[in-house]
C-alpha positions in Angstrom: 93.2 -85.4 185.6 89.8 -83.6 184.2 88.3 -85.6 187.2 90.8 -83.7 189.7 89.7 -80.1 187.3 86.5 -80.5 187.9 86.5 -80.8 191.5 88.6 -77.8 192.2 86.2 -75.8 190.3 83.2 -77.0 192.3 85.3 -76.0 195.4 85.9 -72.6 193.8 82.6 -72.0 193.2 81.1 -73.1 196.7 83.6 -71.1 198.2 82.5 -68.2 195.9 79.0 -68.3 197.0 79.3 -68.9 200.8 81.8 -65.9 201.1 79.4 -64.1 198.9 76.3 -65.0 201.3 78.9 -64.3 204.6 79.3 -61.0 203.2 75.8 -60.1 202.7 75.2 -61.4 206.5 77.6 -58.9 207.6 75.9 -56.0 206.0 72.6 -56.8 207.2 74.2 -57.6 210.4 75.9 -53.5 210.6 72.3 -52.4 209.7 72.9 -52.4 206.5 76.2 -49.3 206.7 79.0 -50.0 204.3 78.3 -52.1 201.4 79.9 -55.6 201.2 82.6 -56.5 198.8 81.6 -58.3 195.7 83.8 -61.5 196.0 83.9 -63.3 191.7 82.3 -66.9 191.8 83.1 -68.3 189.1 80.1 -70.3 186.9 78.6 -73.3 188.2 79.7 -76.5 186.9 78.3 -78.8 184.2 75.6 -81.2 186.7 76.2 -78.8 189.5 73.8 -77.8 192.1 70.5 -75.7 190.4 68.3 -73.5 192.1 64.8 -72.8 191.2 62.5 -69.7 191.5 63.9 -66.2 191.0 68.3 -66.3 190.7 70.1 -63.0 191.8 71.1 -61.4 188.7 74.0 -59.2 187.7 72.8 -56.0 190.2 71.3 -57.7 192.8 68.0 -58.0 190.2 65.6 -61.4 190.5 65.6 -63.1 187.3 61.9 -63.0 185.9 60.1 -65.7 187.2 58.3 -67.8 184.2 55.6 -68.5 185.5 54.7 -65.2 186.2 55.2 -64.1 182.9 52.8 -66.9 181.3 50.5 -65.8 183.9 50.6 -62.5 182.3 50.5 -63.4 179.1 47.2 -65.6 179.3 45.3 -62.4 181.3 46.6 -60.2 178.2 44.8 -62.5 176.0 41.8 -62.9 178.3 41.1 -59.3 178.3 41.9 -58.7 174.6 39.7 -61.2 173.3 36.7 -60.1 175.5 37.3 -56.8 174.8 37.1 -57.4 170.9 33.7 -59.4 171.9 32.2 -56.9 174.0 33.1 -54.4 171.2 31.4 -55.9 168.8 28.2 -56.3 170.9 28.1 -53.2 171.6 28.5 -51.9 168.4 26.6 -54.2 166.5 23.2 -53.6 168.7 21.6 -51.4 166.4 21.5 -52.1 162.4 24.0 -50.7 159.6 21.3 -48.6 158.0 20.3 -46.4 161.7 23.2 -45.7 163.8 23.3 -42.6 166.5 25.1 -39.5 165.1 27.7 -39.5 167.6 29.1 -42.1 165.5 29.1 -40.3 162.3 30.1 -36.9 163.0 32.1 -36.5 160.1 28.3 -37.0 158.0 25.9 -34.8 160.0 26.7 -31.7 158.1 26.8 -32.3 154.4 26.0 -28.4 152.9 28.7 -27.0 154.9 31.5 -25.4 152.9 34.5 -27.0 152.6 37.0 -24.9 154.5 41.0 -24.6 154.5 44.0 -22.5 155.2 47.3 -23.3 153.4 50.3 -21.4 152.8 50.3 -19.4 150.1 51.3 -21.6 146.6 53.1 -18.9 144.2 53.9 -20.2 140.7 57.2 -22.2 140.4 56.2 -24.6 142.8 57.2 -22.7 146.1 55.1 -21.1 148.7 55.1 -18.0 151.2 55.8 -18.1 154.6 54.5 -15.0 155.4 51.2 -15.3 153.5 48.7 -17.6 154.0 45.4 -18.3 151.7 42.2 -18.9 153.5 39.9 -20.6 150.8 36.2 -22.0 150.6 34.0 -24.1 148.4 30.4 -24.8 149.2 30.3 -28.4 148.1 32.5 -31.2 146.5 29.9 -33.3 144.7 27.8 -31.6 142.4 24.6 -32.7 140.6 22.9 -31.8 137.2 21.8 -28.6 137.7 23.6 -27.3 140.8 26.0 -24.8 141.5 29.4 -24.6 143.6 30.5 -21.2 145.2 34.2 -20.5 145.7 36.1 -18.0 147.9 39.6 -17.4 148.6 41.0 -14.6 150.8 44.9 -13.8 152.0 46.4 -12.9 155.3 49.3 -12.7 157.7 50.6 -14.8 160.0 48.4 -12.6 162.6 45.4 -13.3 160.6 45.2 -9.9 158.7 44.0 -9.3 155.7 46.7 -9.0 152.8 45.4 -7.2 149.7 44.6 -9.4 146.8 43.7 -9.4 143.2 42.3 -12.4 141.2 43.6 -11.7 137.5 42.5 -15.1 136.0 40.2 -18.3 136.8 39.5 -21.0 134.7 37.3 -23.8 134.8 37.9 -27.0 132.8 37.0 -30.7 133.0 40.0 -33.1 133.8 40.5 -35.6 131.1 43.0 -38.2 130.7 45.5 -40.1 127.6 43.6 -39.9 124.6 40.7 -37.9 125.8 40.2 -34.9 124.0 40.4 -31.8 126.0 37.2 -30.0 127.3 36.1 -26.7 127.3 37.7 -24.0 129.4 35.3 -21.6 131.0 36.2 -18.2 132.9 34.8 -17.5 136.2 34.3 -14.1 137.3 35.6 -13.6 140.6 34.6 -10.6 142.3 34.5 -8.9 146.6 31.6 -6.7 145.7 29.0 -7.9 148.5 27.1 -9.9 145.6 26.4 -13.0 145.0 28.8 -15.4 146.4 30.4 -12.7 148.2 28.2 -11.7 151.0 30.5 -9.0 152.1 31.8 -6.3 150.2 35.3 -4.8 151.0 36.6 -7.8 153.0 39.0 -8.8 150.8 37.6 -12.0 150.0 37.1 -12.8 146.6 34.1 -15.1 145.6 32.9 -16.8 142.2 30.4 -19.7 141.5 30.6 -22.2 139.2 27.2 -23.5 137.3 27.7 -26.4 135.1 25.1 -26.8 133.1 25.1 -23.5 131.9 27.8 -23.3 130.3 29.9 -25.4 127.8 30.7 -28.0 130.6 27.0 -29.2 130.5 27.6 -32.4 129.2 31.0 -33.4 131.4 30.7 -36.3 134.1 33.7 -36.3 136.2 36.1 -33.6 137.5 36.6 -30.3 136.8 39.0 -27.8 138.1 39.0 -24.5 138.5 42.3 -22.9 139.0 42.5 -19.0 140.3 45.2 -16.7 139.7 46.0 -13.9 141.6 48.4 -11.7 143.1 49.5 -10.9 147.1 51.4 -9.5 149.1 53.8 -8.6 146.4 53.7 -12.5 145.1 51.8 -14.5 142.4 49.9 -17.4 143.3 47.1 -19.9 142.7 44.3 -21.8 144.4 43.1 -25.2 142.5 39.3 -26.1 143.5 38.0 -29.6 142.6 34.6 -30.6 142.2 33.1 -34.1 140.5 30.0 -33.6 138.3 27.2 -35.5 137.5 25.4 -34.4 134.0 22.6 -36.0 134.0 20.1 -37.5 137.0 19.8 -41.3 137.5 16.5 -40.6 139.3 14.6 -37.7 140.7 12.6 -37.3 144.5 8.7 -37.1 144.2 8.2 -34.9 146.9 6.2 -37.3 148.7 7.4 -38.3 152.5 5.6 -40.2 154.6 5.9 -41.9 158.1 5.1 -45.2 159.7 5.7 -47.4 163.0 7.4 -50.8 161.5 8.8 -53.9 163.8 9.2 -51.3 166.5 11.0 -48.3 164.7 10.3 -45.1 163.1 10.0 -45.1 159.0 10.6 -42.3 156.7 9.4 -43.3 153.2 10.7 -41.0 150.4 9.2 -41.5 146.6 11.8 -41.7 143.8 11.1 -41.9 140.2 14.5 -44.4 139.2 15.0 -43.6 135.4 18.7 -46.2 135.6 18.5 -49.7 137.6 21.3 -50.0 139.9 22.7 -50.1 143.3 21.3 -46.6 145.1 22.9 -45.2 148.3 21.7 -42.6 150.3 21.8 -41.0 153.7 19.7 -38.7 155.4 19.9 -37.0 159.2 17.7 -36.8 161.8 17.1 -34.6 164.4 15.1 -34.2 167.7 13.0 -31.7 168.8 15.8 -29.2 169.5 17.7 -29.7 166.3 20.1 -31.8 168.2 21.6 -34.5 165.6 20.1 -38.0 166.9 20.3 -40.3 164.1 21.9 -40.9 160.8 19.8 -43.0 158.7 21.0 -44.9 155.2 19.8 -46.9 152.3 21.8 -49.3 150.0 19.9 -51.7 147.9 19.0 -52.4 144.7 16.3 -50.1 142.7 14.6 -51.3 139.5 13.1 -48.5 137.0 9.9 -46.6 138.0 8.6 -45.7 141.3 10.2 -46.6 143.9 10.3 -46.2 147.7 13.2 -45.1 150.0 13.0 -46.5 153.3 14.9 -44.1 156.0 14.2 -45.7 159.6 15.6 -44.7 163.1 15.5 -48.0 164.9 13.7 -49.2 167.9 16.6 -49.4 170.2 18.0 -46.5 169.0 15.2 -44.5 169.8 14.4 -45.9 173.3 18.0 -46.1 174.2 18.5 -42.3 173.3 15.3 -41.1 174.4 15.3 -37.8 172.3 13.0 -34.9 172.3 10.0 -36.0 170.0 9.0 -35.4 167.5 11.9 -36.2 165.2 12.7 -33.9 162.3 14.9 -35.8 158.7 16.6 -33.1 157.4 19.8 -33.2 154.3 19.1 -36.2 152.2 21.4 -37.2 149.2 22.6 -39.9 147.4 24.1 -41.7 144.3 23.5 -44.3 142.0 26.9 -46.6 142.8 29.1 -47.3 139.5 31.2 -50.2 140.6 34.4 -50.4 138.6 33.8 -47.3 136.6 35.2 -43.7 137.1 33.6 -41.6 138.8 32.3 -44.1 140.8 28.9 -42.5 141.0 25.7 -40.6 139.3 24.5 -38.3 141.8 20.8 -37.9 143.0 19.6 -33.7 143.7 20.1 -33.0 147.0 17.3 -32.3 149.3 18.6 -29.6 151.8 17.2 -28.3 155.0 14.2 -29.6 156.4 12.4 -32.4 154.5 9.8 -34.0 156.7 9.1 -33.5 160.5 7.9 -36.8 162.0 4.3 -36.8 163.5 5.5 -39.3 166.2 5.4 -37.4 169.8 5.7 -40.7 172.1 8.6 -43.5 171.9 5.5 -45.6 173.0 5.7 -48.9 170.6 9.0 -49.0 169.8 10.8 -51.9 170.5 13.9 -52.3 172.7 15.1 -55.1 171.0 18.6 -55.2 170.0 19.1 -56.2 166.3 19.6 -59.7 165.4 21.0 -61.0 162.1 23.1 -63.8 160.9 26.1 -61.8 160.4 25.8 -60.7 163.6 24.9 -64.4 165.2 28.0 -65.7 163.3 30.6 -62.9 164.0 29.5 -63.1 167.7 29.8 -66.7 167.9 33.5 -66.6 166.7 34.2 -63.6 169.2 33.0 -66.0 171.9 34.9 -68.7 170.8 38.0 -67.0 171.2 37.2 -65.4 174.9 36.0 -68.6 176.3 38.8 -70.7 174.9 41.1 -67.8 176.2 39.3 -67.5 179.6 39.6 -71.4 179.5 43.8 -71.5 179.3 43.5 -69.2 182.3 41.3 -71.0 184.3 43.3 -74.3 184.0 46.6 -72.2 184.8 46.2 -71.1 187.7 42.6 -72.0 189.5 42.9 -70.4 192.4 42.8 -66.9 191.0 39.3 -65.1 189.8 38.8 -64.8 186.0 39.5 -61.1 185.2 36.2 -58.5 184.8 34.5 -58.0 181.7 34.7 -55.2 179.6 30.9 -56.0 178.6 28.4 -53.6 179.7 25.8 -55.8 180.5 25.4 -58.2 183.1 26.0 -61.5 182.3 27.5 -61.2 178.9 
């Protein structure tokens, strides 16, 4: 009896599927006017007839066809894996300590003032929606010795000025648990035209902030100033942080000069180190135009005494860029890095502006050599591993088809 079952479904279904491929001739056959009738076939049996290749689906859609899709697959990977290569060869070309400044633009300008514009904060923990603050600071780290301006200024949500009046700013040094508290020191803040207020009758309000003159000398860490004031009707406040280094770790010589070595360009800067330790320091070069070109860094290991900073704009760089010569390294700073302490650093003076302009006026001599290392040899050869193996489960796939392009820029690679 299941024998008997089992044949009249196979019938069913056979029937099902020629009246269904009947009906599909007859459309084609009237040009395709009217649609055919969907006729139910029922599911093929258990050992029945299979069909490979793409099956109609519910729709009239073709059922993926796997191959295809591991086709796919394997080019996804081929072109991931050589794009993470040719990444890395691309960005790796020129050393960790001289890269171009399109790459850094986030360093190029260190002096700037740190800018905002924030709703309006009013005590309580709300804010305005119909004020806003607009507020400055002229740096965020701050060595022995040097100042920090602040400004803060109020308008509409059409940009004009709301009247404001600072009735209270206090500077103190954050401490933490058991510390005992530091000293608080008032800031006059004032829109007078003096000072740090270069315009008088703006309606911004400006105060600076010096340290080391006042009972705050001997703080390393953060200290806060936190501005009162009233507008639009409203009480508010402004917080400004800034992290302070008391005392200098080392201190520039003044003495800067140039030389050609293994094919690049050298700034050597003295520095008297009075504290051993891990020093790190960055400073920017221009070209002739005072377009940013390069930004060069140190990090290595300084023992006491003289020392000497090396600052270089590598060989490659320099002929790859080609910029206007001679070269001018401008905005140098630095710390002394504190691993595992906080702050993490001791801050060296800042040297702003123009500090040495390069005597260099040809590119002649410097070496087009990309930059070789064994970091570089090693994380190469594991990039490669993974593209050829990649381009390898391709190849053997399907061998008739071209291995997909590239993304390396140079021929070859």
């Amino acid at each position: 009896m299941p024998a008997k079952k089992d044949t009249n479904r196979r019938l069913a279904w056979s029937i099902g599927l020629g009246t269904a491929v009947l009906a599909a001739a007859l459309y084609l056959a009237r040009g395709g006017e009217g649609a055919p009738q969907a006729v139910a076939a029922g599911p093929p049996p258990a050992g029945g007839p299979q069909f490979f290749g793409s099956l109609p689906q519910e729709g009239g859609l073709p059922v993926p066809d796997g191959r295809e899709e591991r086709r796919r697959l394997l080019v996804e990977q081929v072109r991931e894996t050589d794009l993470a290569y040719c990444s890395y060869l691309e960005g790796s070309k020129y050393p960790h300590e001289s890269q171009p400044a399109s790459r850094n633009p986030d360093q190029l300008y260190p002096n700037q003032p740190v800018m905002e514009m924030n709703p309006m904060r009013t005590q309580g923990g709300g804010s305005s929606d119909t004020v806003l603050l607009q507020t400055s600071q002229s740096r965020v780290y701050l060595a022995a010795g040097e100042t920090v301006a602040f400004s803060l200024r109020a308008v509409d949500a059409k940009g004009q000025p709301v009247p404001l009046v600072v009735t209270r700013a206090l500077a103190q040094g954050m401490t933490y648990g058991a510390s005992r508290p530091t000293a608080q020191i008032s800031l006059p803040f004032a829109d007078d035209g003096g000072g740090a207020d270069p315009v008088a009758g703006d309606g911004a309000f400006a105060g600076v902030l010096a340290p080391a003159q006042t009972g705050l000398a001997g703080f390393h860490g953060t200290i806060r100033t936190e501005v009162r004031y009233s507008a639009g009707g409203r009480r508010g406040f402004a917080l400004f942080d800034v992290i302070y280094t008391p005392s200098l770790p080392a201190a520039w010589t003044g003495k800067v000069r140039e030389a050609s070595e293994n094919g690049s360009l050298v700034f050597h800067l003295g520095l008297d180190v009075r504290q051993a330790g891990r020093y790190v320091i960055a400073g920017r070069v221009d070209d002739a135009r005072g377009k940013p070109f390069a930004l060069a860094t140190f990090n290595e290991e300084l023992g006491p005494g003289p020392q000497d900073v090396k600052l270089s704009v590598f060989g490659k760089l320099l002929t790859d860029g080609a910029p206007q010569l001679p070269l001018v390294l401008r905005d140098v700073d630095g710390y002394l890095l504190r691993e595992n302490l906080d702050p993490d650093r001791l801050l060296l003076p800042r040297l702003e502006g123009k500090v040495y302009a390069s005597k260099t006026g040809s590119a002649k001599g410097f070496s087009d050599a990309e930059w070789q290392s064994e970091e570089r040899s090693r994380y190469l050869a594991e990039y490669g591993k993974d593209r050829n193996a990649a381009r390898a489960r391709l190849a053997a796939f399907d061998p008739g088809q071209p291995l997909p392009r590239s993304a390396c820029a140079q021929p070859g690679k």
